[in-house]
N, C-alpha and C positions, 0 to 999 in steps of 0.2 A: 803178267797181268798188272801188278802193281806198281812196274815199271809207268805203261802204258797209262795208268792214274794218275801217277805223280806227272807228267806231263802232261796232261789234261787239268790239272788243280795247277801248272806253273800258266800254264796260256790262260784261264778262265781269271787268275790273280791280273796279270799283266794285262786282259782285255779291260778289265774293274776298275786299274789304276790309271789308265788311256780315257775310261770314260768321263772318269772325276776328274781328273786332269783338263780334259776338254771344258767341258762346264761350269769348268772354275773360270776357264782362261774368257766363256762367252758371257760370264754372267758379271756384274758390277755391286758393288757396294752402296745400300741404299740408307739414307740417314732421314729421319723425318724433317723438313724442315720446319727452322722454328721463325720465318716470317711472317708476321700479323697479314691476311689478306681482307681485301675490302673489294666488293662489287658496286660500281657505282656509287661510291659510298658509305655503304653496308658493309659492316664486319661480317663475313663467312665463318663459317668453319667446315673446312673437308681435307680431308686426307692427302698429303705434299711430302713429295720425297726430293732432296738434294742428291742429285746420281751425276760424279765427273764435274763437280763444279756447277751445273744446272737444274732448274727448277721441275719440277715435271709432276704433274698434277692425273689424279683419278678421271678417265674419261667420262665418264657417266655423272660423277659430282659436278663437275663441269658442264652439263649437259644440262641436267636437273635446276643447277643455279642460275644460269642465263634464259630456262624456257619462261616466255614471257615478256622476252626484253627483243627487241631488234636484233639481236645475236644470237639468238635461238639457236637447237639445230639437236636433231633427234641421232640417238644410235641403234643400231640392229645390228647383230651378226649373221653372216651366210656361211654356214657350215658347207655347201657344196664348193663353193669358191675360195672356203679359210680364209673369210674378207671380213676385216670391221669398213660397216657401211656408215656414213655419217651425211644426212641429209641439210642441210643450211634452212633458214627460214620457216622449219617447222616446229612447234611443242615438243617435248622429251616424252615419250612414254616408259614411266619405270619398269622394272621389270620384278617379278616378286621374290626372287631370290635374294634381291639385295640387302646386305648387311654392313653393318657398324663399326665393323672391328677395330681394336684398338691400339696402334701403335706409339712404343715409348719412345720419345726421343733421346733416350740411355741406348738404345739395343740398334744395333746394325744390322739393314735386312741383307737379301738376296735381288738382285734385279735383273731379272734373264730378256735378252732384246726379244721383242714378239716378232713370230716368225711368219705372221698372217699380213695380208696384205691391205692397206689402208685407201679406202674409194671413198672418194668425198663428190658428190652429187654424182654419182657413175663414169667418176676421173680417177685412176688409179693416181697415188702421190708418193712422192720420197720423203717418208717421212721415220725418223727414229724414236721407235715407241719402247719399252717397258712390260714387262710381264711379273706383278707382287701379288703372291697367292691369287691367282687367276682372274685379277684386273688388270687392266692395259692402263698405262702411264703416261700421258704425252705431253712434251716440250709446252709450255706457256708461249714461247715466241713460236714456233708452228701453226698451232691454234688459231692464236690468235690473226697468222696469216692465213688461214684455210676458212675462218668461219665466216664474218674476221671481229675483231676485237680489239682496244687499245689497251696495251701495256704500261705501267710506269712503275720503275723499281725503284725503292730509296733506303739505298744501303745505309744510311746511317742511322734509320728510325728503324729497321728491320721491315720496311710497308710493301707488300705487295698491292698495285691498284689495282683491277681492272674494269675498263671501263668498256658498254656495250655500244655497240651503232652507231654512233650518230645519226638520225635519220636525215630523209633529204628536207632542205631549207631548215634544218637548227645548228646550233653553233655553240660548240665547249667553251668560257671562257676566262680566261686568267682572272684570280681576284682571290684575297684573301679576307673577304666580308661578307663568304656565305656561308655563314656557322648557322645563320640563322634564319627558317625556311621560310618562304613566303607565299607556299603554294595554295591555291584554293582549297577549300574543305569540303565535306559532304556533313556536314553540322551548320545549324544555323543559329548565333548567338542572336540575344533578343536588342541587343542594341549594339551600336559598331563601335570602334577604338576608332584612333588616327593614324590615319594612311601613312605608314613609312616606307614604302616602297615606291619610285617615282625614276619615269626613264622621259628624257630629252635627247627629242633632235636639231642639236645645235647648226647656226649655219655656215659653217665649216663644212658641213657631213660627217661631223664626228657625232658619237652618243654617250650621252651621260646617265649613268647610273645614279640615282640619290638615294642614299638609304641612312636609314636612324638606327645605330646601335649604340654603344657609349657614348659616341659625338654621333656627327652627320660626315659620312664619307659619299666622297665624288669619285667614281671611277668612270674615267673616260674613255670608248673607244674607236676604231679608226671604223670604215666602212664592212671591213674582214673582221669585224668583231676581237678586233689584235689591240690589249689596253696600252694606250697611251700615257696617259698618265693619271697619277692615283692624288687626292689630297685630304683634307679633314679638317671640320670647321667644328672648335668649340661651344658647348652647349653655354650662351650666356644666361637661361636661368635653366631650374631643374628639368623641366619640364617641357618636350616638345610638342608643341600643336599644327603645325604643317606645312609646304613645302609650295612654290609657283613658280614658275618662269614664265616671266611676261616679257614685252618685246624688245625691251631696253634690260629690263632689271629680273636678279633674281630677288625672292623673298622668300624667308625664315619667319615663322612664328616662334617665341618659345615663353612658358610661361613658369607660373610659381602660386602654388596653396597660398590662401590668406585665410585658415581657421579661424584667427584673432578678431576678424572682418573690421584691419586695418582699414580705414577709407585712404590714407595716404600711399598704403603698401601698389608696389608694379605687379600686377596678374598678371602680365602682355605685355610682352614685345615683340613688336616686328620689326626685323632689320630687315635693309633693303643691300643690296651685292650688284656690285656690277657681273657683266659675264662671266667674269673670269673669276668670282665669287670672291674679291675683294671688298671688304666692309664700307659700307658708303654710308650713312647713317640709320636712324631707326625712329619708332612713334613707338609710344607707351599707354597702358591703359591701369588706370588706378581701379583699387576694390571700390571704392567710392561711387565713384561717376559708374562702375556696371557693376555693381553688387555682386563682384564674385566671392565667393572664395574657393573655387578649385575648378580652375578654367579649364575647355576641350573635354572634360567629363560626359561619358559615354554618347558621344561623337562623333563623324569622324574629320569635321575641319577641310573645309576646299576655298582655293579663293578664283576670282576671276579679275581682269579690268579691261578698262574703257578708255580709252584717252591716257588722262591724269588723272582717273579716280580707281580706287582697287576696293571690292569687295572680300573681306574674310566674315565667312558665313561658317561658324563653327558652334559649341555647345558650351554650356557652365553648369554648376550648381551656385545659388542663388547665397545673399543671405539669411539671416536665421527670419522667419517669419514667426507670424503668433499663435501660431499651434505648433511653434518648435520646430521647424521640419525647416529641410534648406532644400527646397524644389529644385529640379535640373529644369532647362529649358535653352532653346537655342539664343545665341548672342551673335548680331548682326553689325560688324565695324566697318564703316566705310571712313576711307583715308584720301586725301586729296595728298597726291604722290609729288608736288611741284612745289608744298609746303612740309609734306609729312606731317600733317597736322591729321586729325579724327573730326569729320564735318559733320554726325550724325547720332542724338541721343543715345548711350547707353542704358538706360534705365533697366529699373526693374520689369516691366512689361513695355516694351517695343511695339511700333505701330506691327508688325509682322510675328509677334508672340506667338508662338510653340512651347508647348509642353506634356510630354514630355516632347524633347526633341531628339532623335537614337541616330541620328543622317543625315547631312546636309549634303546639298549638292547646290551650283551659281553658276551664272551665265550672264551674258548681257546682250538684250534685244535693243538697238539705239541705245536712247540715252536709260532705257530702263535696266536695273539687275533683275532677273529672274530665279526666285528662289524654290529648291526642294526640302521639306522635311517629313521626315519619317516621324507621324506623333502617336502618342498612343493614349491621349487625354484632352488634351484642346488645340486640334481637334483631335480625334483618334482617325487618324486618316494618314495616308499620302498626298500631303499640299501644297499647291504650288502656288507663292505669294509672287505679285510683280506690281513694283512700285521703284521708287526715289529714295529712300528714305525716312521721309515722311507721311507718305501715305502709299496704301497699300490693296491692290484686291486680290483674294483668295480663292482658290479652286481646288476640289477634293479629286485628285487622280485616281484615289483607287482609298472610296468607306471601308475603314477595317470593323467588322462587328464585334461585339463584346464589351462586357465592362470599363467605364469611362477609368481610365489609369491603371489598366492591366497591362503586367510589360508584355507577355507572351502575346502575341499582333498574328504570329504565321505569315510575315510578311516581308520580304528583303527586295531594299532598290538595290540595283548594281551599275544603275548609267543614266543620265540626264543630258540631252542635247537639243539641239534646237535647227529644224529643217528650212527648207520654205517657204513651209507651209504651217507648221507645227512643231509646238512642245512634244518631244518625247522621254518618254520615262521607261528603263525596262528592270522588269522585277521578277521574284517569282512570289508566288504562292500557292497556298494550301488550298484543297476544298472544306472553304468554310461551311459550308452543309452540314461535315459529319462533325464540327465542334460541339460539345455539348455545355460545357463553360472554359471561358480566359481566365486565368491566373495569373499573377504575376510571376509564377513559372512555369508554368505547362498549358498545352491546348487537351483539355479533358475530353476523351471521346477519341483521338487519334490513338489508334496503334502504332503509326511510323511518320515522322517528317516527311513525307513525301511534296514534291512542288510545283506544280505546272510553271513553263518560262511566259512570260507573257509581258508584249506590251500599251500604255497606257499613253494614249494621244490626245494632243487638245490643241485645236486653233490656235495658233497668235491672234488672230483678230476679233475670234466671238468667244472668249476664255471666261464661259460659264458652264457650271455641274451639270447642265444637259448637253454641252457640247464633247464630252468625255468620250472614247470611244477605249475598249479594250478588247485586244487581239490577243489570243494565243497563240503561242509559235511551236509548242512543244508538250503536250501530254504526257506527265511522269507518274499521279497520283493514281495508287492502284496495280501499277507495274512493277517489273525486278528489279526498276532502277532507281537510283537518282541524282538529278541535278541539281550543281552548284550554286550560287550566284551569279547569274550572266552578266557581262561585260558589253558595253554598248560602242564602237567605235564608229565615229563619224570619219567620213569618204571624203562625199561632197557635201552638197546642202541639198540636195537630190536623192543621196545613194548613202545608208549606212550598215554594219553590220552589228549581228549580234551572237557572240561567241560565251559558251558555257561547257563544262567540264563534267562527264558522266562518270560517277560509282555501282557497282551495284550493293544487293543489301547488307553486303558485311562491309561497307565503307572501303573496299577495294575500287583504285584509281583505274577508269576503264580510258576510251576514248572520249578526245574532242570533239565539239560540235560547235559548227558556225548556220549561219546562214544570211543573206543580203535582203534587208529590207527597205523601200523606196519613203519619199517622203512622209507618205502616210501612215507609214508605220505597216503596212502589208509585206508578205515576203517576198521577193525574185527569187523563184525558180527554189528548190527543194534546199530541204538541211544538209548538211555537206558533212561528210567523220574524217577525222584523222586520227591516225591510231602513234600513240608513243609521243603526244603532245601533251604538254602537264600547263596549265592555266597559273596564275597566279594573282595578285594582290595588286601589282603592276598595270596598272592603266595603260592599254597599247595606243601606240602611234603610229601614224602612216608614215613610213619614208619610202620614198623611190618607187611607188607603186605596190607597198607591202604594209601590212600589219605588223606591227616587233612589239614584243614583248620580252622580259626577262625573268626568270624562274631562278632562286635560289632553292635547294632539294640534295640533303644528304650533302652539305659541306660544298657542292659543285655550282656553276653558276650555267645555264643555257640562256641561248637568244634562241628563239622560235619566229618562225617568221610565215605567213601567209599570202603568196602572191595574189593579188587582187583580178578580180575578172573585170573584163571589160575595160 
């Protein structure tokens, strides 16, 4: 009998040692790894193992991180099939088991291949997955093929990219000048800065990026959104004020404080560039002749021209007055481009005086400029002056109520153009009904910024305060959402659009919203969504029968693009 034992304890050893043996020989050695990953972007953090040389990532943290993005894509397990199912284009739902656990990157795991079968939209696939304490593991380059997603490794920073979707008509694009983000907000400041973000279609068909960061950089690209080439044009004084391409020439504003309220000191200059943004000369504007001292001050500086004259229609603060105060108010410089010479008063009040002024926008109807300001005191309106230089008539687009020089207005222009048939202006705002009082920092009596989009029409030809008409395009105050600053882009001189950017109430970036309105400023045909489009700072252009814009966002740069109806 104990024969018969001892050879039952020698097979049961030798069966023990065949099985560890096996499971050594199927299972691999798992190391966390230690490459920084970034979505989009965004710094991650989730759970990464280095197994044989390759990366191989938590399926479900993967799953989790991308729901929300073009890359989507939800998991289930089917226990009758011993299948992970993985569906593309839908949200993750978690599941309530899931934990955090923590692995050191001192300690060496186990990683045993999963022996279940992987179906990605009810495709079975070849793919080699991973089994770490009863998580499945898989490949980044698999993944990223099955779901799909871009990759970029950079072994020498330790960086894992990854990057979602691209959706259809936008475009990833090379550039090392997007640290810093220009996307639209769901906040609205009570008076605007100067526009540094600016895209040109050159007539090459190439497009020009302009942006202000340290200096002003030009990145140029080809029609594939593939950059050409990059350059950077020194800030000649501190201070930039704004950006034009006209049809010969480019222009640079840039300016400089005059605390001292030097009358000799330069506040202004504007150089002029040929295309290829070589310096060709410049005009000056002394503290003297326009009583600055801290030019472009809450602002945001546009210029327009005519011929051989150019309007820069921008903001200052003043000098000292006799109740001590240095008022801001808008500063209106017209240049005759054939001298570079300034043909038009500076003064302290201007035949087209604004104040406060928080906006500018310029146009040119014939030989007239046509001007936008956002005031919040004389007048306290949205007004639009059209005149010479010399003389001027006014008209109120849109009475803001409340206290004469309360900065808080509840009121944002986002576009200025001209039809026609008519001035249009498009903005949003508040229901001023539930205001109870303006401040110069808050609308008392609102619980939330909410905005209706809306816009603000008036004849070229009979441009008086009864001829005003205003249209809403979009109903937000009251609801779970809200919109951004709309963006007005003109088509034809018949057909314009008007594009704005939806939040809801935790300031979470939802969808895009357009829609076509004709020269009256009425819509064509309904609002239109696009979902995975991000609005930006960037005043769009038509090229080629599209809408372009460019979005800087998390370090990355997109062209977005909108093909046009009709």
């Amino acid at each position: 009998m104990k024969r018969y034992l001892g050879i039952i304890l020698v097979i049961l050893m030798v069966a023990s040692i065949f099985n560890t043996t096996a499971y050594a020989q199927n299972s691999s050695q798992a190391k966390v790894t230690k490459d920084s990953i970034f979505l989009d972007g965004e710094s991650v953090r989730f759970n990464g193992f280095n197994i044989s040389g390759s990366n191989y990532f938590k399926l479900r943290d993967l799953a989790e991180e991308l729901s929300g993005t073009t890359s989507q894509f939800d998991v289930s397990w089917n226990g009758q099939e011993n299948a992970i199912e993985i569906i593309t284009g839908k949200p993750y739902t978690p599941i309530e088991s899931e934990d955090s656990k923590y692995y050191s990157s001192y300690q060496t795991y186990s990683a045993k291949p999963t022996d279940s079968r992987i179906i990605v939209n009810g495709q079975v696939q070849s793919v080699t997955a991973f089994n770490i304490d009863n998580n499945n593991y898989f490949q980044l380059r698999d993944l990223g093929r099955l779901v799909p997603f871009d990759i970029n490794f950079n072994n020498n920073a330790n960086e894992i990219k990854i990057y979602s979707k691209v959706p259809e008509n936008v475009y990833r694009a090379e550039t090392k000048n997007a640290e810093k983000s220009n996307a639209v907000s769901s906040t609205f400041p009570r008076w605007s800065s100067t526009v540094e973000s600016y895209l040109v279609s050159n007539q090459d068909h190439t497009l020009s990026v302009i942006e202000v960061n340290e200096d002003v950089t030009i990145d140029t690209y080809d029609a594939d959104y593939k950059l050409l080439d990059k350059k950077t044009i020194d800030f000649e004084l501190p201070m930039f004020g704004g950006f034009y391409s006209g049809e010969k020439y480019n222009y640079i504003a840039f300016g400089q404080e005059n605390r001292e309220e030097n009358n000799d000191k330069e506040v202004i200059r504007i150089v002029r560039y040929d295309k290829q943004f070589n310096r060709m000369d410049s005009v000056s504007v002394k503290g003297g002749a326009s009583f600055t001292i801290n030019p472009f001050q809450a602002g945001s500086g546009r210029m327009a021209e005519s011929g051989d004259t150019l309007v820069f229609h921008t903001a200052r603060s003043r000098y000292t007055t006799a109740d001590g105060l240095n008022h801001q108010s808008q500063l209106t410089i017209i240049v005759n481009t054939l001298s570079m010479t300034i043909i038009n008063d500076l003064g302290r009040f201007q035949k087209n005086h604004v104040s406060h002024s928080f906006d500018q926008y310029v146009l040119f109807d014939g030989n007239y400029h046509v001007l936008v300001d956002h005031g919040d005191a004389y007048p306290r309106s949205i007004v639009l002056s059209k005149g010479n230089g010399s003389s001027y008539s006014k008209t109120d687009l849109f009475r803001i109520p409340g206290k004469t020089g309360a900065n808080s207005t509840g009121v944002s222009v986002g576009g200025f153009e001209m039809s026609t048939t008519n001035y249009i202006a498009v903005m949003n705002t508040v229901d001023h009904s539930r205001v109870k009082e303006y401040t110069s920092y808050e609308m008392v009596g609102l619980d939330r910024d909410q905005r209706d989009i809306i816009v603000s029409v008036l004849p070229r030809i009979n441009s008086d305060n009864a001829s005003v008409k205003q249209i809403t395009l979009a109903t937000y105050v009251g609801s779970d959402q809200i919109a951004s600053i709309p963006k007005l882009v003109k088509i034809t001189d018949d057909k314009l659009m008007v594009t704005w950017q939806e939040f809801d109430l935790e300031h979470n970036r939802g969808s895009l919203k357009y829609v076509y309105i004709n020269q009256d400023g009425n819509s064509i045909g309904d609002i239109k969504t696009v979902e995975h489009f991000m609005l930006s700072d960037c005043q769009p252009v038509i090229v080629d029968k599209k809408a372009v814009w460019y979005t800087n966002n998390n370090g990355m740069r997109m062209f977005y693009t909108i093909p046009l109806e009709g």
